[in-house]
MARTOR-596966 format. One record per residue (C-alpha): residue in one letter; chain; x, y, z. Coordinates in steps of 0.05 Angstrom, whole numbers. Layout:
% residues N
(pt 'A' 'A' (X Y Z))
...
This chain:
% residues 382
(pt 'X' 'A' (-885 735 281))
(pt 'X' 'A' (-875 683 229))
(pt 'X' 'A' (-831 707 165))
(pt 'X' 'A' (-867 675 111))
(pt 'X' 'A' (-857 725 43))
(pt 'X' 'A' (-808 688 -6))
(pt 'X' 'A' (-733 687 6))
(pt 'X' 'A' (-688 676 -64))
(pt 'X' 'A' (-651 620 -58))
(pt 'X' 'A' (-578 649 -61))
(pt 'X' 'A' (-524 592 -87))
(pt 'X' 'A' (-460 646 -72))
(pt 'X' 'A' (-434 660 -5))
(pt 'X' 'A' (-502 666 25))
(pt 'X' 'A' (-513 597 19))
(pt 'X' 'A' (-508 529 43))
(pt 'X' 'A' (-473 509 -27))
(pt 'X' 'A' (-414 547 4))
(pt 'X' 'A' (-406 523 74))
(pt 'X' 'A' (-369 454 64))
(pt 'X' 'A' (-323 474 16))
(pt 'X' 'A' (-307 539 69))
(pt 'X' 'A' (-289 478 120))
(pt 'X' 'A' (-245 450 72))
(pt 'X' 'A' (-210 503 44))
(pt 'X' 'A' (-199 523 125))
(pt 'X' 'A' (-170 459 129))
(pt 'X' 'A' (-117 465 79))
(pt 'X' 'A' (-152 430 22))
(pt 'X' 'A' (-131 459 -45))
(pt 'X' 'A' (-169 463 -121))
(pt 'X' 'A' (-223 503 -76))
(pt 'X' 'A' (-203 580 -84))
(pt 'X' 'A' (-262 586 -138))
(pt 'X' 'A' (-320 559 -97))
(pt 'X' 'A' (-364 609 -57))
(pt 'X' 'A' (-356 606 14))
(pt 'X' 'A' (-370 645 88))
(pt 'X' 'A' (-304 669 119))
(pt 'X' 'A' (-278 621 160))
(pt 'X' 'A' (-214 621 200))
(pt 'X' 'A' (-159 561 177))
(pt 'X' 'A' (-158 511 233))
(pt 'X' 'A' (-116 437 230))
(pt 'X' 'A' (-175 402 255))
(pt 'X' 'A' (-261 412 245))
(pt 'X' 'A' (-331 391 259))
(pt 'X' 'A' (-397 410 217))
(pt 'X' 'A' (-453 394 248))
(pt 'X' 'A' (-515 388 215))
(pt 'X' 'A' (-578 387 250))
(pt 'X' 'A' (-637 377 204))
(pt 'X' 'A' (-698 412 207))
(pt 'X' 'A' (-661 474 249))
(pt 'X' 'A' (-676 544 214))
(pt 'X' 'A' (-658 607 230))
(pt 'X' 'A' (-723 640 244))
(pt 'X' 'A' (-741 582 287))
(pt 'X' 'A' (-674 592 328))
(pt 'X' 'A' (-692 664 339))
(pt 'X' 'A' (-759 652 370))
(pt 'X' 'A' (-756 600 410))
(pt 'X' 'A' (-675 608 434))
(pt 'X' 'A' (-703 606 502))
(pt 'X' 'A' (-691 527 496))
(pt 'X' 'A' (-625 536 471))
(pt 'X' 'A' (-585 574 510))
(pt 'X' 'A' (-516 553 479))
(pt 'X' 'A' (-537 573 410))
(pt 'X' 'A' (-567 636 433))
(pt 'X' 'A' (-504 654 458))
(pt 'X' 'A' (-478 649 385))
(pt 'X' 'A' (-532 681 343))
(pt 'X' 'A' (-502 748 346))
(pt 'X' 'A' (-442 727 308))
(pt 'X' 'A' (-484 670 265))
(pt 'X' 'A' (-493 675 197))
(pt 'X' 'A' (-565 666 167))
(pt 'X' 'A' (-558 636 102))
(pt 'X' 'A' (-598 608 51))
(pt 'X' 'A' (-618 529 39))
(pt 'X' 'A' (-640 528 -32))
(pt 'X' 'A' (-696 500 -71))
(pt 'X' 'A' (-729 456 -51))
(pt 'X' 'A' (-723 467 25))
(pt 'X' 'A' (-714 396 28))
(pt 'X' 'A' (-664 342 63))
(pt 'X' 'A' (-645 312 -4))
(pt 'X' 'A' (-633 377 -44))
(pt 'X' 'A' (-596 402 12))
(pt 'X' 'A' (-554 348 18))
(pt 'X' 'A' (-538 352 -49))
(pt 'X' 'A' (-518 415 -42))
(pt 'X' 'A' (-480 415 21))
(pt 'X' 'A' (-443 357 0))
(pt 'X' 'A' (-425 375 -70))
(pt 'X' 'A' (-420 447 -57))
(pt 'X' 'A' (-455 458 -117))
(pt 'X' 'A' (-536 491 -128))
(pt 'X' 'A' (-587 434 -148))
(pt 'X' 'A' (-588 447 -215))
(pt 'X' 'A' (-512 424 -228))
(pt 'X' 'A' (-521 356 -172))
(pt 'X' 'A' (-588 339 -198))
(pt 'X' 'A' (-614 322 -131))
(pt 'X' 'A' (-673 370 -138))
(pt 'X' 'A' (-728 350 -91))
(pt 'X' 'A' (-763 297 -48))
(pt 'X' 'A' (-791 263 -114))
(pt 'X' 'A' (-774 278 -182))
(pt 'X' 'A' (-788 240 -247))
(pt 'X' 'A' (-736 186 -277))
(pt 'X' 'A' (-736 215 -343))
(pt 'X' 'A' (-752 159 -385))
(pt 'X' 'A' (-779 115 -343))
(pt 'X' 'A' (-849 150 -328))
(pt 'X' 'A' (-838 141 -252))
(pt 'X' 'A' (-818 181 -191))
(pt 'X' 'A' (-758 175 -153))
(pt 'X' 'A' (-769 185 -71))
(pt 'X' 'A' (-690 218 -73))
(pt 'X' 'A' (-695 206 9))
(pt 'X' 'A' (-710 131 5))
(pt 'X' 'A' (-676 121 -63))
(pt 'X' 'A' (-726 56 -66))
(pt 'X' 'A' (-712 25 -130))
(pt 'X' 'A' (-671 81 -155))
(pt 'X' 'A' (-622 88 -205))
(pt 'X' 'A' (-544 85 -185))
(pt 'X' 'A' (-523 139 -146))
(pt 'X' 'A' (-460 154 -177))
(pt 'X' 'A' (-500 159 -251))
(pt 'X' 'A' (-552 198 -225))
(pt 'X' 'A' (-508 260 -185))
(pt 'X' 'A' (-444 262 -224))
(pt 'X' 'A' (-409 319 -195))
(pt 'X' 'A' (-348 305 -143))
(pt 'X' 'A' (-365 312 -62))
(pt 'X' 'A' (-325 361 -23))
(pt 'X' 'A' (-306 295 21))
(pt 'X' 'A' (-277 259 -38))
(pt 'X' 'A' (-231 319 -50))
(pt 'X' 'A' (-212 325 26))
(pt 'X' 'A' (-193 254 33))
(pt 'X' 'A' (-161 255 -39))
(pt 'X' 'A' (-120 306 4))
(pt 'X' 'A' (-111 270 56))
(pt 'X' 'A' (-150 296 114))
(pt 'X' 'A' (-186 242 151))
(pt 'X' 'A' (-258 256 130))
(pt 'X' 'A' (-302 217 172))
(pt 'X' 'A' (-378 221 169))
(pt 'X' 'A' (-423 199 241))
(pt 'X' 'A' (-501 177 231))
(pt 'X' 'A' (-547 133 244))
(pt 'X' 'A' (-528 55 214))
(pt 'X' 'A' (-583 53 149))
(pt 'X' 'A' (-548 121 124))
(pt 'X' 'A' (-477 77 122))
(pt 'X' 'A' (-485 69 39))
(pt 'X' 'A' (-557 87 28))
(pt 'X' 'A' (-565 116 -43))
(pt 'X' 'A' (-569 193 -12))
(pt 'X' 'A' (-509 173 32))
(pt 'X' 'A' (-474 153 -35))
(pt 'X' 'A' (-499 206 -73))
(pt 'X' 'A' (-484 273 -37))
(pt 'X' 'A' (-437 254 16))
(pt 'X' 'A' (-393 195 -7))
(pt 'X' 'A' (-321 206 6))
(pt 'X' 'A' (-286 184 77))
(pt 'X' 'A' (-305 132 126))
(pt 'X' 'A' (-368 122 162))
(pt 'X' 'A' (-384 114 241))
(pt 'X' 'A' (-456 88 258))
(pt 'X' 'A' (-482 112 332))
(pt 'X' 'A' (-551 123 353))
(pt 'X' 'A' (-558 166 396))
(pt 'X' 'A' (-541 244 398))
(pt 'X' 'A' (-483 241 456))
(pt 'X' 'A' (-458 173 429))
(pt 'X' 'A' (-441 217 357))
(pt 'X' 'A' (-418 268 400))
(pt 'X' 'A' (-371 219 429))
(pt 'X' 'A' (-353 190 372))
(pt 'X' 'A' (-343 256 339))
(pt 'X' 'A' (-283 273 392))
(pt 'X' 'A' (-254 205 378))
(pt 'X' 'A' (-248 218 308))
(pt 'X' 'A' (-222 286 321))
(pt 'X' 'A' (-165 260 364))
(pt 'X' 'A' (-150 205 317))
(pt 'X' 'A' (-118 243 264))
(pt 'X' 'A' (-81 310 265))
(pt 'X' 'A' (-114 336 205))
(pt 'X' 'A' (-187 316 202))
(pt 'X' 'A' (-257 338 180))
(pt 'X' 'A' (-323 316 220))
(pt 'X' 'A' (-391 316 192))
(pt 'X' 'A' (-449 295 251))
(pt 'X' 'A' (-517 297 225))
(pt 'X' 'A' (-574 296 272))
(pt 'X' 'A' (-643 282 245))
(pt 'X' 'A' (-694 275 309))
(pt 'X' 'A' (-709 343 315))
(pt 'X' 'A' (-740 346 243))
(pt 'X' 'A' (-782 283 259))
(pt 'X' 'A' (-810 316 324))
(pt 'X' 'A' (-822 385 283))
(pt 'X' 'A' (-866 335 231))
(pt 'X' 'A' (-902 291 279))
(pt 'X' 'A' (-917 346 339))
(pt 'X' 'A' (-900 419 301))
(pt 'X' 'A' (-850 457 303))
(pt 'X' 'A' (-883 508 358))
(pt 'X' 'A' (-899 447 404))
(pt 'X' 'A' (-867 433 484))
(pt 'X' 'A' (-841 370 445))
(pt 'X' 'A' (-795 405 384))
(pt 'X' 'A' (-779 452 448))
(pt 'X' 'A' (-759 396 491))
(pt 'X' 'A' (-711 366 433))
(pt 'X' 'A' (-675 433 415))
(pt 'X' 'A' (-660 439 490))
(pt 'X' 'A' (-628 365 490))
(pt 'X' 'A' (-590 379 437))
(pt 'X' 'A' (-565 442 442))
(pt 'X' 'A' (-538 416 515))
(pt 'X' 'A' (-498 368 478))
(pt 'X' 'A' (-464 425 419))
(pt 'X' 'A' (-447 460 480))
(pt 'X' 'A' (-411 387 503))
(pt 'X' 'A' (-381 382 434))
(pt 'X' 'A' (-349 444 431))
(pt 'X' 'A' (-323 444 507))
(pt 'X' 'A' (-291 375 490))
(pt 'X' 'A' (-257 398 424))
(pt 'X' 'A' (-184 393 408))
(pt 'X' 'A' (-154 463 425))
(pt 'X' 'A' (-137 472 343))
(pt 'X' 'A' (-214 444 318))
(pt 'X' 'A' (-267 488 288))
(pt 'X' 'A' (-333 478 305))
(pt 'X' 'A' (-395 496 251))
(pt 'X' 'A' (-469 487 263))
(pt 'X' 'A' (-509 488 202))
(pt 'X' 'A' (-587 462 184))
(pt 'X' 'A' (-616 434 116))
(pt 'X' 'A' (-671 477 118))
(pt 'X' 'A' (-728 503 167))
(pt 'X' 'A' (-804 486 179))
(pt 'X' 'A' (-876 510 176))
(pt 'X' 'A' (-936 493 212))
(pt 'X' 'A' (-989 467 158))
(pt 'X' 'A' (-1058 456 192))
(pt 'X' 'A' (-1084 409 156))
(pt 'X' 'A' (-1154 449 141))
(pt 'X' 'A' (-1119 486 108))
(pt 'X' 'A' (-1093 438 63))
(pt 'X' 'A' (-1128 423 -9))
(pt 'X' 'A' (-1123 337 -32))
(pt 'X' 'A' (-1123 330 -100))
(pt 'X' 'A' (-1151 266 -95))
(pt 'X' 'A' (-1214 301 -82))
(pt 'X' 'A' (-1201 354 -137))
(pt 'X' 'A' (-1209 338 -198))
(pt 'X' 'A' (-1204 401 -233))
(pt 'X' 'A' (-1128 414 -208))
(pt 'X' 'A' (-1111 336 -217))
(pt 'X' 'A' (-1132 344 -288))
(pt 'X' 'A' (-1078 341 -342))
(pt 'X' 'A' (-1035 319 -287))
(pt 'X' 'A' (-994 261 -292))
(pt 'X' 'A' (-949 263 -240))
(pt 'X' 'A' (-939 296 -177))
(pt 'X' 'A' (-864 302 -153))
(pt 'X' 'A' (-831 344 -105))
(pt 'X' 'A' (-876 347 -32))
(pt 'X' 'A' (-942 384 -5))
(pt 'X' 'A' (-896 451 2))
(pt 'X' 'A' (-867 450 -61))
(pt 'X' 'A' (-893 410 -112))
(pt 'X' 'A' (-871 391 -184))
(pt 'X' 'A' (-921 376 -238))
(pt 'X' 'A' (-920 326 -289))
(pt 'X' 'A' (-958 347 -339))
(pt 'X' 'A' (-991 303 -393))
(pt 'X' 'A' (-973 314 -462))
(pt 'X' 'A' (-992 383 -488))
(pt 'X' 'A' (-1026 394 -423))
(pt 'X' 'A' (-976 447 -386))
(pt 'X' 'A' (-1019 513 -403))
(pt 'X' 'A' (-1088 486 -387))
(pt 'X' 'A' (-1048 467 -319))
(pt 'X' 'A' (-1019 521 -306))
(pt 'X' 'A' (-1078 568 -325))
(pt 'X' 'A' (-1112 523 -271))
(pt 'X' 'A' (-1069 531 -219))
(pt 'X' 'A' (-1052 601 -224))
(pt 'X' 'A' (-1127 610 -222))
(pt 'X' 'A' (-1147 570 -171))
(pt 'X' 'A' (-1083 574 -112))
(pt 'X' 'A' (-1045 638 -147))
(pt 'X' 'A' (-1060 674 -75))
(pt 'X' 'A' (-1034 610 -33))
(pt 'X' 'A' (-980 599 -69))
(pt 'X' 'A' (-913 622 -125))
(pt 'X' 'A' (-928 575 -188))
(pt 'X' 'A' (-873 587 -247))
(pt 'X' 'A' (-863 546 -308))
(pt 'X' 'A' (-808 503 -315))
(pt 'X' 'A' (-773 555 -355))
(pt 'X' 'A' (-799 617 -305))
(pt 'X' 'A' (-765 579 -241))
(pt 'X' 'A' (-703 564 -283))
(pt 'X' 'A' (-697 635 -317))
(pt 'X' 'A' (-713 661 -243))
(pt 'X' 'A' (-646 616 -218))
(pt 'X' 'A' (-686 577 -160))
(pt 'X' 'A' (-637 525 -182))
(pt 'X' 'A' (-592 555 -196))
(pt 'X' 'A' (-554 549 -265))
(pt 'X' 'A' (-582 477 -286))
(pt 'X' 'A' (-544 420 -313))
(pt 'X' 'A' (-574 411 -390))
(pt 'X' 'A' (-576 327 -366))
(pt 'X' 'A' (-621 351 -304))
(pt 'X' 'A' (-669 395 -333))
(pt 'X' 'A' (-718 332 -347))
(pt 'X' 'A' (-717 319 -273))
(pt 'X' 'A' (-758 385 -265))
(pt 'X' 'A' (-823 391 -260))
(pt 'X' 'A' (-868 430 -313))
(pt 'X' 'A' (-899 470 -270))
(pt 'X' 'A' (-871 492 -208))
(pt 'X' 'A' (-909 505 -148))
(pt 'X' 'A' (-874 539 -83))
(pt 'X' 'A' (-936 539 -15))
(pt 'X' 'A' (-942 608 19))
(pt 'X' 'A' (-960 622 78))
(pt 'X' 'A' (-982 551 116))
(pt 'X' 'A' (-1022 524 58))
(pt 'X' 'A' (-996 454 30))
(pt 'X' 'A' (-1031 413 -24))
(pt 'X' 'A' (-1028 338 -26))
(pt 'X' 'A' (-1045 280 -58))
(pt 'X' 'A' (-1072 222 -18))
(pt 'X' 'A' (-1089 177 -82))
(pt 'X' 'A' (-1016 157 -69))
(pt 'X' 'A' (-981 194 -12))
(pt 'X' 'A' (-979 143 54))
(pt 'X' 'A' (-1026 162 116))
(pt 'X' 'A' (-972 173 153))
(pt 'X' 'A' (-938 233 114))
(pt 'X' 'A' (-1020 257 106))
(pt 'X' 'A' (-1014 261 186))
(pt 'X' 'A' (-947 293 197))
(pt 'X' 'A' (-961 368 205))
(pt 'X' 'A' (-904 406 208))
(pt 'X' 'A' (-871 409 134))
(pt 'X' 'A' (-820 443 93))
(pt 'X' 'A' (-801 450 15))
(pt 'X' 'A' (-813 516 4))
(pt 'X' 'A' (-788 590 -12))
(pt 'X' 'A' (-805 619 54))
(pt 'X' 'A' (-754 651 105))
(pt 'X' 'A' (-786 597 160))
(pt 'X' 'A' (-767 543 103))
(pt 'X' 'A' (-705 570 68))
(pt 'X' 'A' (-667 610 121))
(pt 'X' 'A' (-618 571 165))
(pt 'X' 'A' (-556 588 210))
(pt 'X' 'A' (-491 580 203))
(pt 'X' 'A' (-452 579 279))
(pt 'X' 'A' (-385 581 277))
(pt 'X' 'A' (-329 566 342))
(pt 'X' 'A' (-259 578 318))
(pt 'X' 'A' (-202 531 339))
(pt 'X' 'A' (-170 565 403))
(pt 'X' 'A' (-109 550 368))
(pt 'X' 'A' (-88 568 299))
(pt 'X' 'A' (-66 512 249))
């Protein structure tokens, strides 16, 4: 059965704040004794692998298409993504090894204070500079600054997008395509350099979960194609490399009657000037002086469908975690976290296409915000 009650957001060692800086530190990288991690065994050499849209829950059930990472759940962490359970929050996070409130990266859109426009953080269309807008240092730029050979393996756009930029600068970049051509690539990097760190990010299974569901043949048919190719990676390894598998955050099936438009509501679009974040988790706007009346209206009308805080209440509550004073504009002024599979959109704006998709994330859920952490130590020590 689906887990859908909320799940904290945890920004310690239970989360994914903590898992890059655990690689470096592993690897020998120094300054990091202070920032939360998993235990993870030193090793000259490792690989993180990232595959988007892969939660833990989801793993669970439907391990019969992945029989390599079955084989590892025992001994797998579950840890937490963060809020939003979203790509660009969570690559904040992972990147920075930091909770979105410090990088500032703090959902799918979010309002350019002063500017009276939102920000698509996965785009970055027309956005501001990246290095202005998440200040803190990436866990890559202190592992090269170290002088591991970081080296980061994705498909070609990502090679200086704003996120890229944002989140995971630091290193060099390798473009491939296709899942065993980063695979391959990944092993040539590794036996390039005796001390090295690996990031591979795979993002296909998330599009299949959002265009087909993530309880369809077709997200089944991806996690079986890719978890044949992990098993490759970690056969192929240098004997003294450390393998991690890790997710940005899970999904949920959101019929789409169950959905409300507020393009056709004009009761909860009132007061409403903006609508950030995405149909899972969505940030309000509000007009001037209009936050009670909206959130009186809210609470009223989708309190059972949904958590809805204040800006304050979410802070105070640490979904965030601690927040930058500079990033608390960014947030939303009322806060509203989906339960169950209800989402609420806004097609007065939103593109068909992200109307049709129907699996989504963004959320406080365990489906959402639980996701595993796999870990392969080197066969040899460092």
């Amino acid at each position: 059965m689906p887990h859908l009650g909320l799940l904290a957001p945890r920004y310690d060692d239970g989360g994914l704040a903590g898992v890059l800086p655990g690689v470096a530190r592993s690897i020998g990288v120094p300054g990091l004794e202070h920032v939360p991690s998993v235990p993870m065994r030193p090793a000259r050499r490792a690989v993180v692998v990232l595959v988007d849209g892969l939660g833990y829950e989801l793993v669970r059930r439907r391990g019969g298409h992945a029989p390599f990472l079955r084989s590892l759940l025992p001994a797998a962490y579950r840890i937490t993504a963060g809020f939003p359970s979203t790509t660009a929050t969570s690559m904040g996070t992972f990147g920075t090894g930091q909770p979105p409130g410090a990088h500032g990266l703090l959902g799918y859109e979010v309002l350019v204070p002063g500017e009276d426009r939102l920000l698509n953080e996965l785009s970055w269309e027309d956005g501001p500079d990246p290095r202005t807008w998440q200040t803190q240092q990436t866990v890559f730029e202190r592992a090269a600054a170290d002088g591991v050979a970081v080296t980061s393996i994705g498909p070609g756009y990502f090679d200086g997008s704003g996120l890229t930029r944002a989140a995971l600068r630091g290193g060099r970049f390798r473009a491939a395509d296709q899942l065993p051509a980063r695979v391959d690539a990944t092993l040539a990097a590794l036996r390039a350099e005796r001390r090295s760190l690996v990031y591979l990010y795979w993002g296909e299974l998330d599009k299949v979960g959002h265009v087909h569901g993530c309880q369809s043949w077709e997200w089944g048919d991806e996690l079986e194609a890719i978890d044949a190719e992990l098993a490759r990676l970690v056969r192929s390894v240098p004997a003294d490399t450390a393998v991690y598998i890790t997710a940005d955050h899970g999904m949920v099936d959101a019929p789409h009657a169950l959905r409300i438009d507020l393009a056709h509501d004009a009761e909860l679009a009132a007061g409403v000037r903006h609508v950030g974040g995405e149909p899972r988790a969505l940030q309000l706007y509000c007009e001037d002086g209009a936050t009670p009346d909206v959130l009186a209206t809210w609470r009223e009308r989708v309190g059972e469908r949904a958590w809805i805080r204040t800006k304050a209440e979410a802070v105070a509550e640490g979904w965030f975690g601690p927040v930058r004073e500079e990033n608390l504009p960014r947030v939303g002024d009322v806060i509203v976290a989906m339960r169950q599979n209800f989402a609420i959109v806004d097609s007065r704006r939103a593109r068909p296409q992200l109307l049709a998709l129907l699996g989504l994330h963004g959320s406080l859920t365990q489906e959402e915000s639980a996701i595993p952490l796999f870990h392969v130590p080197a066969r040899d020590s460092a």
